[in-house]
Every structure is written in C-alpha cells, then in structure tokens.
PANURO-994114 format. One record per residue (C-alpha): residue in three letters; chain; z, y, x; residue number from 1. Coordinates in steps of 0.1 Angstrom, whole numbers, plus 2048, in hexadecimal, padded with zeros to 3 digits. Layout:
N
  code  unit   zz   yy   xx  pos
   ALA     A    Z    Y    X  NUM
...
//
This chain:
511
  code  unit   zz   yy   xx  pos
   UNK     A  800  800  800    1
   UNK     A  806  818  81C    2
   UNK     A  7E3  80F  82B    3
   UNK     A  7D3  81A  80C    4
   UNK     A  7E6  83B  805    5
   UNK     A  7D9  845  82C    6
   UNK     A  7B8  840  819    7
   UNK     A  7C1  855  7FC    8
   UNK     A  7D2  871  813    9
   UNK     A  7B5  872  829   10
   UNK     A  79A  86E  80B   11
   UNK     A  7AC  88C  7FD   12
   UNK     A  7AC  8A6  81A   13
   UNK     A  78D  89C  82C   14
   UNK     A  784  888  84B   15
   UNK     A  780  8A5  85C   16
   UNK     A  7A4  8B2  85E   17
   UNK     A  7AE  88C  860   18
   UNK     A  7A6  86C  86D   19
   UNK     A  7AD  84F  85E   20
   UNK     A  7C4  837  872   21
   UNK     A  7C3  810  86E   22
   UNK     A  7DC  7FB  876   23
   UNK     A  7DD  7E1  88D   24
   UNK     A  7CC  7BF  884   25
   UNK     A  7EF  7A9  87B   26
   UNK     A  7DD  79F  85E   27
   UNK     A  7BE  792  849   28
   UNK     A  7BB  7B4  83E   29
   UNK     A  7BB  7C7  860   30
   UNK     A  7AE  7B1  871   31
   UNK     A  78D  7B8  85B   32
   UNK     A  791  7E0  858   33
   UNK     A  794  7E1  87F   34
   UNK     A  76F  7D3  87E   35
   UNK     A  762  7F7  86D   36
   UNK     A  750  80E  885   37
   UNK     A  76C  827  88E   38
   UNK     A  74D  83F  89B   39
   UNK     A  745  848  878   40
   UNK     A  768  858  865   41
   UNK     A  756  85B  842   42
   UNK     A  747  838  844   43
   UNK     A  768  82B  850   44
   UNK     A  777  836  833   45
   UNK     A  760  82C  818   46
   UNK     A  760  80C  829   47
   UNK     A  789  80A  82B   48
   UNK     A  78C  813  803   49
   UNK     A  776  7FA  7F9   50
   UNK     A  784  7DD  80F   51
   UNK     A  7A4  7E2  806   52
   UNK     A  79F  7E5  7E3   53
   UNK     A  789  7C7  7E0   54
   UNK     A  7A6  7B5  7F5   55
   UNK     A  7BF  7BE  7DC   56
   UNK     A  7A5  7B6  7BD   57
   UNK     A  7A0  792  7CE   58
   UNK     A  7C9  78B  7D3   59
   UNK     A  7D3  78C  7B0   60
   UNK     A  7DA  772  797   61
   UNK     A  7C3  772  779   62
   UNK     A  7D1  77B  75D   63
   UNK     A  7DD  759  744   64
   UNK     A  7E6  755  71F   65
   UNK     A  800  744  71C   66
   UNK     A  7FD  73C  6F5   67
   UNK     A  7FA  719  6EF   68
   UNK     A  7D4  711  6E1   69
   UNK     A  7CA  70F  6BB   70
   UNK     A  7CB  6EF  6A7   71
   UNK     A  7A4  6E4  6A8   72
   UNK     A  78C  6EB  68F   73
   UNK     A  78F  6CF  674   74
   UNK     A  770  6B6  671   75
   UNK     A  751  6C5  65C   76
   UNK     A  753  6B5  638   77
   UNK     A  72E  6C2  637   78
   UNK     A  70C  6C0  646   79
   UNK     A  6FE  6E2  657   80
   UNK     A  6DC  6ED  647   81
   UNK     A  6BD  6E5  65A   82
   UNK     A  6B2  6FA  675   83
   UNK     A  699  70E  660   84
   UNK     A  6AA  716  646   85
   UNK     A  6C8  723  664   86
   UNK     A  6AA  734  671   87
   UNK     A  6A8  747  64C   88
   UNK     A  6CA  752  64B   89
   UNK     A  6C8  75D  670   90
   UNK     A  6AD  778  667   91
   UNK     A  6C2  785  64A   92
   UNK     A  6DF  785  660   93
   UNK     A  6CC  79A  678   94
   UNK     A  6C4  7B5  656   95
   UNK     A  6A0  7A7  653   96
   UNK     A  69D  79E  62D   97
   UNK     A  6C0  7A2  629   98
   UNK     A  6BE  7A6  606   99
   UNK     A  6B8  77F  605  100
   UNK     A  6D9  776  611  101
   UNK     A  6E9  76E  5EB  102
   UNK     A  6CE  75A  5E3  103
   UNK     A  6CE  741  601  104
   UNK     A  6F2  73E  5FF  105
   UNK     A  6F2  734  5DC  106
   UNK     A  6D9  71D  5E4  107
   UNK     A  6E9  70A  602  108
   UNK     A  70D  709  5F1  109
   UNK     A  6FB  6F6  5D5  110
   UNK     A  6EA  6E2  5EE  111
   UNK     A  70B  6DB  5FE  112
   UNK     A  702  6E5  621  113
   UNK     A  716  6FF  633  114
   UNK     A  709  717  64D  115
   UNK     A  701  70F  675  116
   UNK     A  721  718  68A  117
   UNK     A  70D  732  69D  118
   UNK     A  707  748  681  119
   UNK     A  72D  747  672  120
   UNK     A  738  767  688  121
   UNK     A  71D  779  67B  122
   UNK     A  71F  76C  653  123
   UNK     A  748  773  656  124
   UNK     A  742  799  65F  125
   UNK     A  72A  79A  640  126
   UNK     A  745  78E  62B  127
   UNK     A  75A  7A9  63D  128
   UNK     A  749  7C7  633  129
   UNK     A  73A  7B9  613  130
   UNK     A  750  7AB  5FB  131
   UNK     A  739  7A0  5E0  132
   UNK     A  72C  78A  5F4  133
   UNK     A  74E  77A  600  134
   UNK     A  749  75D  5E3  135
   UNK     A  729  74F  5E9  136
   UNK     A  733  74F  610  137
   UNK     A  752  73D  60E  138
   UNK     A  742  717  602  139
   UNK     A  726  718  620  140
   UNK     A  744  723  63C  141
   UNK     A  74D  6FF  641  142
   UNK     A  76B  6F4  654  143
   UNK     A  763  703  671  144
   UNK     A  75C  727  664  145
   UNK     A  77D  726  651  146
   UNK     A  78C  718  66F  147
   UNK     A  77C  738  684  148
   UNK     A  789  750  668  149
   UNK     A  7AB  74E  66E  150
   UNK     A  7AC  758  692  151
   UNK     A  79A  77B  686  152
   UNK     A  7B1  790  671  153
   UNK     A  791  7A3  667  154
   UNK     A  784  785  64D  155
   UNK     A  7A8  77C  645  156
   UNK     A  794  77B  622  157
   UNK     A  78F  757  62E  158
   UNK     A  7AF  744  620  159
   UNK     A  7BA  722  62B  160
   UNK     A  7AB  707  615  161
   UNK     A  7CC  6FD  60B  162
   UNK     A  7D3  70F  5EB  163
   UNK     A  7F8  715  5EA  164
   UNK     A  7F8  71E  60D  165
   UNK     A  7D9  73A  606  166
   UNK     A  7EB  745  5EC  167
   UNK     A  811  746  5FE  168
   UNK     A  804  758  620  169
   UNK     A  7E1  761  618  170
   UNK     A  7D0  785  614  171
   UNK     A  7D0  798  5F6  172
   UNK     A  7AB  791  5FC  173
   UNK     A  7AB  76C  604  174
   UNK     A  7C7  768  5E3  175
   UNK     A  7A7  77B  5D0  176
   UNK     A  790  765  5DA  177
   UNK     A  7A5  747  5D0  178
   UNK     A  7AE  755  5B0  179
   UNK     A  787  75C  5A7  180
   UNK     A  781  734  5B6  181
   UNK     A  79F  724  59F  182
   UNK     A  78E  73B  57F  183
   UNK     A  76E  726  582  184
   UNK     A  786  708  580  185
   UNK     A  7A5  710  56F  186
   UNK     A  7A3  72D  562  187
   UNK     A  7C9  723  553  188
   UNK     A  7D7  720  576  189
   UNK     A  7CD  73A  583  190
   UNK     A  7DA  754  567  191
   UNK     A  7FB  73F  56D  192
   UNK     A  7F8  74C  594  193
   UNK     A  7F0  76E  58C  194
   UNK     A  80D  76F  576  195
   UNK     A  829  75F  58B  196
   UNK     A  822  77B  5A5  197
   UNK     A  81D  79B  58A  198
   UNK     A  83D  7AC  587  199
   UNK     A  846  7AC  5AC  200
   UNK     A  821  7B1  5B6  201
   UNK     A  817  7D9  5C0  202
   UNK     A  7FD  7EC  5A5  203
   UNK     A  7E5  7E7  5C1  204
   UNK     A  7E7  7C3  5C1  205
   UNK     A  7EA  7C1  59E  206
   UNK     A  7C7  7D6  599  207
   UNK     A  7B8  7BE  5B5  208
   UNK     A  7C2  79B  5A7  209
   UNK     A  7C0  7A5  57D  210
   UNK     A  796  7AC  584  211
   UNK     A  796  787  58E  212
   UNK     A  79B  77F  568  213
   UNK     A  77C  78C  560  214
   UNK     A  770  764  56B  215
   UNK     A  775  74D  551  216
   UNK     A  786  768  53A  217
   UNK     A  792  757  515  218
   UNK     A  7A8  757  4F8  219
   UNK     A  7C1  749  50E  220
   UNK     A  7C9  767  528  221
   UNK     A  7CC  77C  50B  222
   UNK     A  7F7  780  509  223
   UNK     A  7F7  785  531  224
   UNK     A  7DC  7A5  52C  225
   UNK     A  7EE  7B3  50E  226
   UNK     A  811  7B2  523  227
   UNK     A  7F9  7C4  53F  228
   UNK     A  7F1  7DD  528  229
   UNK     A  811  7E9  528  230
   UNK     A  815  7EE  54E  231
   UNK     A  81A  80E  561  232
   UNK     A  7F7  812  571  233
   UNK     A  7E1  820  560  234
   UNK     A  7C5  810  573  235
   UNK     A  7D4  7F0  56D  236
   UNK     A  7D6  7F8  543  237
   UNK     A  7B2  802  544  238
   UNK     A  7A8  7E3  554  239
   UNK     A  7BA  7CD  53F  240
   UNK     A  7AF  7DC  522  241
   UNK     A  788  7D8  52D  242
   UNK     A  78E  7B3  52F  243
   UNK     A  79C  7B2  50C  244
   UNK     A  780  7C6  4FE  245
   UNK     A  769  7A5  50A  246
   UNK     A  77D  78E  4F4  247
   UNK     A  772  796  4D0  248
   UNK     A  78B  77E  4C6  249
   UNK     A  7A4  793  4D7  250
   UNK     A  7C4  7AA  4C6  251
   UNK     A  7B4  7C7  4D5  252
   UNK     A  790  7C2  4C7  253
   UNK     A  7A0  7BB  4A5  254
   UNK     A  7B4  7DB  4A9  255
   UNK     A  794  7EE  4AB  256
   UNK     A  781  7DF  494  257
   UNK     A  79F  7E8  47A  258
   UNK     A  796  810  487  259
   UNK     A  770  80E  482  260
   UNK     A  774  7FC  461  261
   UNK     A  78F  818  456  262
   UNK     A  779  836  467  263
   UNK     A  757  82B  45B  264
   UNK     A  745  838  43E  265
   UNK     A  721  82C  434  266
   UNK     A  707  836  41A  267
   UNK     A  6E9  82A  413  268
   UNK     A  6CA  841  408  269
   UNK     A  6A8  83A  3FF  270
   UNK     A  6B2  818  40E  271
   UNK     A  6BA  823  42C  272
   UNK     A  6DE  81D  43B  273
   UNK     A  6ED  841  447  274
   UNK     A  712  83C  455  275
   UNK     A  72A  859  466  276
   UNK     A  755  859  46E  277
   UNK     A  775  864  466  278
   UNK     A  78D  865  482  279
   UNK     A  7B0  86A  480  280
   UNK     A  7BC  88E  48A  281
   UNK     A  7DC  87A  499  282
   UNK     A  7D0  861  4B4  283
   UNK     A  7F1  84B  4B8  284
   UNK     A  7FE  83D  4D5  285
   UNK     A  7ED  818  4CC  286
   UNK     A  7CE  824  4D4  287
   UNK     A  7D1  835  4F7  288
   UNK     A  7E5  810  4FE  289
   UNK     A  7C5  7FF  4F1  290
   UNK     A  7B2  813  50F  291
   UNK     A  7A3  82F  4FC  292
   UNK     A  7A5  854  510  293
   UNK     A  7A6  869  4F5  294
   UNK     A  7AB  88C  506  295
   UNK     A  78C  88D  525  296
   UNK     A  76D  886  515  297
   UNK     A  750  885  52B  298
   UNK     A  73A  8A5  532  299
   UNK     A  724  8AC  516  300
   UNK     A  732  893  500  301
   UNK     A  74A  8A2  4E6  302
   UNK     A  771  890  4DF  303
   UNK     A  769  87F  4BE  304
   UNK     A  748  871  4CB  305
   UNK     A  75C  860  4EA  306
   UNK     A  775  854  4D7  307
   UNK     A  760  840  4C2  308
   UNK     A  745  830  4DB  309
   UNK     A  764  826  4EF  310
   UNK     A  773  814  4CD  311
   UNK     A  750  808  4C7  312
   UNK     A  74F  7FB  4E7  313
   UNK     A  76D  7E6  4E2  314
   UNK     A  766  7D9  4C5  315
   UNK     A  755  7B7  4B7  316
   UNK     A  730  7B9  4B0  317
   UNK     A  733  7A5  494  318
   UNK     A  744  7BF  482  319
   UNK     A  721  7D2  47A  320
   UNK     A  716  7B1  468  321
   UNK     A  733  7B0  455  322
   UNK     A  733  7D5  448  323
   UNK     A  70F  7D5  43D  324
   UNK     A  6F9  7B1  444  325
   UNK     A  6E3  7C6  458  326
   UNK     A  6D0  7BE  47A  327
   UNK     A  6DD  7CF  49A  328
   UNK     A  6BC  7DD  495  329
   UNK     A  6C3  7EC  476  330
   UNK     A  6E4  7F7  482  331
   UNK     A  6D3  80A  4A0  332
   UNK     A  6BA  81F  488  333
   UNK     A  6D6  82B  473  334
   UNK     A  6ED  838  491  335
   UNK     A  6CA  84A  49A  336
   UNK     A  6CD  859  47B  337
   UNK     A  6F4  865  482  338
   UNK     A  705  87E  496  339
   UNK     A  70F  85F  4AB  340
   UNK     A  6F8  853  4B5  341
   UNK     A  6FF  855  4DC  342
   UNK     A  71B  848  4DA  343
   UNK     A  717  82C  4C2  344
   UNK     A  6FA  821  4D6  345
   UNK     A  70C  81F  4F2  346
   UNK     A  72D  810  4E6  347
   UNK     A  715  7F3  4D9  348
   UNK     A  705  7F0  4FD  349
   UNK     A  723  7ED  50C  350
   UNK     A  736  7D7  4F5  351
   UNK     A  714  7C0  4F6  352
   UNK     A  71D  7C0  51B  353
   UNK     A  740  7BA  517  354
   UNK     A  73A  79C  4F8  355
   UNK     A  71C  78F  50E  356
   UNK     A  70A  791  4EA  357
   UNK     A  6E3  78B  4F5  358
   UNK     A  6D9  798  4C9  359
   UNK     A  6E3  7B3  4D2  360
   UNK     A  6D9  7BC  4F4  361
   UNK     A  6B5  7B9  4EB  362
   UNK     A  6B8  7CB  4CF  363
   UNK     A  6C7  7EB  4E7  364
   UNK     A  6B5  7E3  501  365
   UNK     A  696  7F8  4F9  366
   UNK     A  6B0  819  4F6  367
   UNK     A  6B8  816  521  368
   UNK     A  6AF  835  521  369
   UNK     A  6CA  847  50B  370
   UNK     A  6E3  835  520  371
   UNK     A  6FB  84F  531  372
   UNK     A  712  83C  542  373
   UNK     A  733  845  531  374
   UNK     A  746  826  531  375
   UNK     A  730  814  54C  376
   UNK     A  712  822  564  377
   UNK     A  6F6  824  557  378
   UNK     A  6E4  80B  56F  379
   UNK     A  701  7EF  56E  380
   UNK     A  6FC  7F2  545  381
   UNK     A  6D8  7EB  547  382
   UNK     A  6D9  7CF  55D  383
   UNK     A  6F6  7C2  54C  384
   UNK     A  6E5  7BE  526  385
   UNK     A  6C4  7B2  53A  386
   UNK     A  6E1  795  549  387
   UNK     A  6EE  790  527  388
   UNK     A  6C5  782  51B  389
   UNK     A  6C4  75D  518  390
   UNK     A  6A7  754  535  391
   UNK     A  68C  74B  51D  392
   UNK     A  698  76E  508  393
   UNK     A  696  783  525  394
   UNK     A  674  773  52D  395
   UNK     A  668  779  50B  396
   UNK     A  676  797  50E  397
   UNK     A  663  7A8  529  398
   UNK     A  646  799  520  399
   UNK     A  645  7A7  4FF  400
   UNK     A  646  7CB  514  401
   UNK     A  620  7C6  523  402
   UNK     A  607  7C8  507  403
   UNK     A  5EC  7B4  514  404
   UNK     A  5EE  79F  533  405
   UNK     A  5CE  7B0  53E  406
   UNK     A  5DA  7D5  542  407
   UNK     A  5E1  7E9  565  408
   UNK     A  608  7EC  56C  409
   UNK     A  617  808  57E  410
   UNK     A  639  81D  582  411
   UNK     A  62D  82D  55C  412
   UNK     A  62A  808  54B  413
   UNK     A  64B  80A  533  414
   UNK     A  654  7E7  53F  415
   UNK     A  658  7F7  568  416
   UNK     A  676  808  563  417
   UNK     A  687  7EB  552  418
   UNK     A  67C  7D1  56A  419
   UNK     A  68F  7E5  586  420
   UNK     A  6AD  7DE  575  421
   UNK     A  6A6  7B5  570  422
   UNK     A  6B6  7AA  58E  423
   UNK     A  6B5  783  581  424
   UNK     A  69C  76C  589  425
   UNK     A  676  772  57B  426
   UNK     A  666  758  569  427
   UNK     A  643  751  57A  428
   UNK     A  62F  75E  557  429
   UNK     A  63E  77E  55F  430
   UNK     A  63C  77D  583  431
   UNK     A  615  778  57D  432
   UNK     A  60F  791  563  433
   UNK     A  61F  7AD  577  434
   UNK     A  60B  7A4  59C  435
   UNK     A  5EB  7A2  586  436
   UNK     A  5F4  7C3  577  437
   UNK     A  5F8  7D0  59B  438
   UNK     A  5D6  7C2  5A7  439
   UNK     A  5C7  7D6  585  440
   UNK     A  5D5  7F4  589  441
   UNK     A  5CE  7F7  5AF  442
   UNK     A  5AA  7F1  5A5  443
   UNK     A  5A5  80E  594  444
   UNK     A  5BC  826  5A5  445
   UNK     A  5BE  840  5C1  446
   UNK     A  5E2  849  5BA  447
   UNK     A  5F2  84F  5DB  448
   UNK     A  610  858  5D0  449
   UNK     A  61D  83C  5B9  450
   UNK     A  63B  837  5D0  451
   UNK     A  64D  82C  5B2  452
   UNK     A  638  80D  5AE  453
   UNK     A  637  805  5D4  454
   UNK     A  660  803  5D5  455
   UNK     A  668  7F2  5B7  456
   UNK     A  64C  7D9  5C4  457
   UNK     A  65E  7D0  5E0  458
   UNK     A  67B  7CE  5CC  459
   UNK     A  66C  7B7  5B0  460
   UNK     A  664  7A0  5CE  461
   UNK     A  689  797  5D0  462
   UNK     A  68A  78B  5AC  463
   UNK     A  662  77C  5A7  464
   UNK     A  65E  756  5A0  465
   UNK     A  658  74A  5C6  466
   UNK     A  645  72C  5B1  467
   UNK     A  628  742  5B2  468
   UNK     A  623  742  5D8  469
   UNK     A  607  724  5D7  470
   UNK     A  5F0  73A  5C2  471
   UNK     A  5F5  756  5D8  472
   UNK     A  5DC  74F  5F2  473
   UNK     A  5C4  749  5D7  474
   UNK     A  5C7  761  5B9  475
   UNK     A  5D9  780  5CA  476
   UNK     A  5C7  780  5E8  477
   UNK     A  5B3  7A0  5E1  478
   UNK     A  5C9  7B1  5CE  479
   UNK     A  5C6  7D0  5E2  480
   UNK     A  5A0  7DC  5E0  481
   UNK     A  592  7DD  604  482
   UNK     A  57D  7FF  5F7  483
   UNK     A  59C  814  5ED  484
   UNK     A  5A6  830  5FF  485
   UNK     A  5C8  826  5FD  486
   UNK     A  5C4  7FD  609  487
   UNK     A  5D7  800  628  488
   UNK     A  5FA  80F  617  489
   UNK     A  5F3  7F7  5F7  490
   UNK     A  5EA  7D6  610  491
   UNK     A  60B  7DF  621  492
   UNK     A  621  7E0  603  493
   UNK     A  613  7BF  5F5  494
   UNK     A  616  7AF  617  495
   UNK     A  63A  7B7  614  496
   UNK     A  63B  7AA  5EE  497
   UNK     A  62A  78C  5F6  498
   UNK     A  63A  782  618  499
   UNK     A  65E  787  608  500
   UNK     A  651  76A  5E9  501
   UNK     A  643  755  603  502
   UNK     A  667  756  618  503
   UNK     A  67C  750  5F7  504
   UNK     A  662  730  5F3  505
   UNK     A  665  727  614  506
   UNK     A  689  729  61A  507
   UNK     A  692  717  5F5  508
   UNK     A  67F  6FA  5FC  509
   UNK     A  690  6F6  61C  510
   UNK     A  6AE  6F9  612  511
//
C-alpha cells in the first residue's frame, strides 16, 4: 500500500518535481517493477500503476454465494411445441406480429404443449407488463417456467401450482390468477376464498379479487355481492353492483324493474306505442346503494335522463315484453319517438351487454353510432353486443350489411366501421366477400387517400378466416391492378394482409 501511494503522490505533483522510487526487489512484486526502464520517469510510472494494480486485481478471492442452491426444476408433465411453431412465438416475442401472441397461445394450451425453455424469459416479462395476457400464458409455462418464476420477484404473478400454498403466500396477482382459474371450475370455491379473506382484506384487495367474479357469475354469488354493497369503498359498491345488474334473476334487477314499472307511462296513438317517465322528486337512499349516481350526470346529458338509462341499464330485458308484447325492435322506434331516447337506447345496449342477450343486441346494433359511452366506452360497447351474437347470427349479421356480393367496399361501405369493432373470428363467406370487395373497389379507383381502408385492412387480417389462404394464390392474386397509379402503396398493404393470413394458417396447422 505504501508503494502505491508513492505512485499517487508522484502522479499527483508531477514527475518533474519528483521521482518515483521503487523498492528493492524482496518480492514477486519488486522484483518485476525493478525490470521498468528507470531512464524514462513518465513511462516508469504508468508502467508501476498498472502492475501494481493488476497485482492486486490477480491476488483476490473471487467473490462466492454462499446460499445453498435451489431445489431443481420438477420433471416436465408436457411435451415442448415443435421447433416451428417455437420459431412462431420467437418472432412475436421479438414485436414482429405481436398482435398474434393470444391466438397461438390459445391454440398450444389446447394442444397441450407448453412453450420451448429458451423463450420462457422473454414470455414471463410479457406477462409482466401485460396482464391480460397473464391467463392464456400460465398453462404453456410448464414446470420449468413456473419453476424459473419464483426466483424473479418481477412475475411473482406466477403462483406455485399448489393451491393453498398460492393462495397462503402468493401475490395479490398470483391469488387473482388462481381465483379467475378455480371460477372456470368452481365457481362455488372460489367465492368461499374470496369471502374467508373479505373483512380483513384492504379496499385494494377487495376491488382486485371481487372483478374475478365476473367468471362464472350466477344466482349463487348473489348474498356475498349484496353484503358488498354495503361496504365502505365506493369503488368496491360500484363494482359489485355492475355484477348484480348481469343477473336478471338478481334482488337488484328486480328492484329496478319495480322503478321502471312504477315510472313508466305508455300510450298508444295511431298504433304507434309512445312512452315517457315520472321520477320521484325524492331519490332515497336504496337507489344510490343499488349503484345509481344520481347527482353528476354526464356533460350534456341532463339528471333525469342519467338516472333512467343507468336503471334501464340494470334492469331485465324481458321486462319490455312484458309491459307491451312488443319486439325490441318496436321498443327502439318508440324511444326514437321520446325525449329519451339517448338514454333508453343506451341503457338497453348496455344491459344487452350486461344480460349477454344476442335479440337484443342485433336489434341495437345498427344504432352504434348514437352510442356515447356513458356507462361504458363507446368502443368496449360495440364490440361487446357484436361478442354477445351467436356465431352463425353474427355471420348472418354482417352479411346482411353488404347488399350484393358483387359491389366495391371501402372505409364509406356502412359495414367498415362495424367490422373494426368485430374482434372474433371471421367466418370464410365473409372473409371472401370483403377481399373481393377490395379487389373491386381498387379496380375502379384512384383514391390515394383511403387510409382508412388500408388500416383497418391490416387489422381485419388479425380476425379473417385463415381457411382461405389456398385460394389465395389463385383468386386474389391480382387484386391490385398492375395499371393504377397507386399499385405499389395498394400491393404493399395487401402483401401485409395476405402474409399475416398465411402466418395464422401456417402457425395453426403446426401447432
């Protein structure tokens, strides 16, 4: 040590106004430094600093963790996925066709296969940052991504596959994940958890766990929501009181179908069914328990008007049928012909949301665009009725919206703005009548500013039949013309539509 503050002292004033000095060769270490050419002070020094300092790098100990090792990673209880389909979720991984991820995991959980060990890292930090994702990741993980989980508090979303011991010393995100798991299967045991840990559990916890209801919801979680009604979060009453608005059966849907039948007044004239309401001045205390704000309406929307498309909302749909045997149909023309119309249109989309009631989702389904996004946005509504459409209904449904299967479709075509919100599979009738739409339309058309049409392309791709992809060699391979001005931008987008299908083909075969 004394050595090496000479060589700081003389570093420090120069080695003109001193000269470094080196001891004797008594050891390893001097023996070597009196080997540097004394002739040259600067050299000498620079030479001196960095021998000693590598001498004293080289004689220490490396550093050792003395932890004791982890238990090994169980045995696998399932067989990796080929090396293609690894190769697939590699490039999504890597944020190339990314948007794919939910649909190969779906498919290789029902496959039974679980991802390769080199991509768990990667598939864990996805889960990380996006949750929704967190339940189709958890069957592919296998033993040895669960195993990997644990010794990373970041994806402590991972719990142990031993239940009681997930739910005793697991996250509040891994007890989610295992409360939304035991709802697929026992929906009854998993209430039973949720309520053995309610009263001692924080409002944050309690707001976290109750949405996990929302799987499997019945008749039977009705007494535990009622009591949660009741609690001191407002956040938490709210959300208890949208689950009980999607149980018709439910106290709370009865209790507002009592207030519509005792608010309503009808009228019919020239056969034609005319309705309006009488509210209460007084709105008692029952009502703001049942979840109804009665004192912030939205912007533009006056106090009586939200009051009643939030009881609408909440209340059974076969009510309407029962006041007047009238199609929801019927029903929709007469609140066009009211001063509440807003909001009894939207009430009814959102309790056909709520009641998953497909009548009357395609019946309010050609109003979208009235939709203001009081009670839910405006986009999650639309997508939720087009969710709530039996397959061959929605089907029907959009193809009812194209007049003839031999007219152009662009961004104008009323059926485009619906079919950005129908994020469920396409049946392969529709997926053909919309690309043959396309190729017509770019026929005839110089439009380079359809930019509309380009995106929600690429989007449809996501959501096309992928069935189609052995015609597409043959009957869409000109569907740009070669003689427009615009072929190159056009040939690009459908490149991109048409290499997304093939890849969804590709990859679900393999898997």
């Amino acid at each position: 040590m004394s050595l090496w503050q000479d060589v700081i002292t003389t570093a420090l004033v120069g080695t003109e106004r001193r000269t470094l000095t080196l001891t004797p060769a008594t050891n390893p270490l001097s023996q070597l430094l009196s080997q540097l050419n004394s002739t040259d002070p600067e050299a000498t020094l620079l030479s001196a600093a960095g021998t000693i300092s590598l001498y004293h790098r080289a004689g220490q100990r490396p550093i050792t963790d003395n932890q004791p090792l982890p238990e090994p990673c169980p045995p696998e209880d399932k067989p990796p996925c080929s090396p293609r389909a690894a190769h697939y979720l590699k490039l999504m991984l890597q944020k190339e066709r990314v948007k794919l991820l939910p649909e190969w995991l779906a498919s290789a959980a029902t496959a039974g296969y679980r991802v390769p060990d080199y991509c768990l890292p990667e598939l864990l930090e996805v889960g990380r940052t996006s949750p929704q994702l967190r339940p189709a990741i958890l069957p592919v993980l296998g033993q040895r991504g669960r195993w990997l989980a644990t010794h990373n508090p970041d994806w402590n979303y991972v719990g142990d596959e031993d239940i009681e011991q997930t739910w005793t010393t697991g996250s509040l995100d891994a007890r989610k994940l295992l409360l939304q798991h035991l709802r697929r299967e026992h929906p009854a045991s998993a209430r039973e958890r949720l309520v053995t840990v309610w009263q001692q559990a924080s409002s944050d916890v309690r707001i976290a766990l109750l949405d996990t209801l929302q799987i499997g919801l019945n008749l039977e979680d009705e007494a535990f929501l009622e009591m949660a009604l009741d609690d001191r979060r407002q956040e938490v009453r709210r959300q208890a009181a949208n689950l009980l608005a999607q149980l018709p059966e439910s106290s709370l849907c009865q209790r507002m179908k009592q207030r519509i039948q005792s608010a309503i007044t009808f009228r019919r004239k020239r056969n034609r069914l005319h309705l309006d309401f009488i509210l209460p001045d007084n709105h008692d205390q029952e009502i703001t328990r049942d979840g109804i704000d009665s004192k912030q309406p939205p912007q533009l929307l006056g106090n009586k008007a939200w009051i009643i498309l939030q009881i609408v909302a909440a209340t059974p749909l076969s009510l309407w049928s029962d006041l007047q045997e009238e199609s929801p149909t019927e029903w929709i023309q007469a609140a066009k012909r009211s001063e509440w119309d807003h909001s009894l249109v939207e009430g009814w989309a959102v309790a056909a949301m709520r009641q998953q009631n497909p009548d009357w989702a395609e019946a309010l389904l050609p109003f979208y665009g009235t939709f203001k996004g009081y009670l839910i946005p405006q986009k999650q509504l639309i997508s939720g009725l087009i969710n709530v459409l039996y397959p061959e209904q929605r089907n029907s449904f959009f193809l009812n919206l194209f007049p003839s299967s031999k007219v152009p479709f662009n961004s104008k075509d009323p059926a485009f703005s619906l079919l950005t919100h129908c994020h469920v599979p396409w049946s392969i009738e529709l997926t053909e009548i919309v690309l043959d739409g396309v190729r017509r339309y770019l026929k005839k058309t110089d439009n380079p500013y359809d930019w509309s049409l380009s995106t929600g392309l690429k989007e449809f791709a996501y959501f096309m039949s992928p069935d189609i992809v052995p015609e597409l060699s043959t009957r869409f391979n000109n569907i740009v013309p070669q003689r427009s001005a615009l072929a190159s931008y056009w040939t690009e987008i459908i490149d991109e539509v048409l290499a997304v299908l093939s890849l969804r083909y590709e990859m679900d075969r393999e898997i």
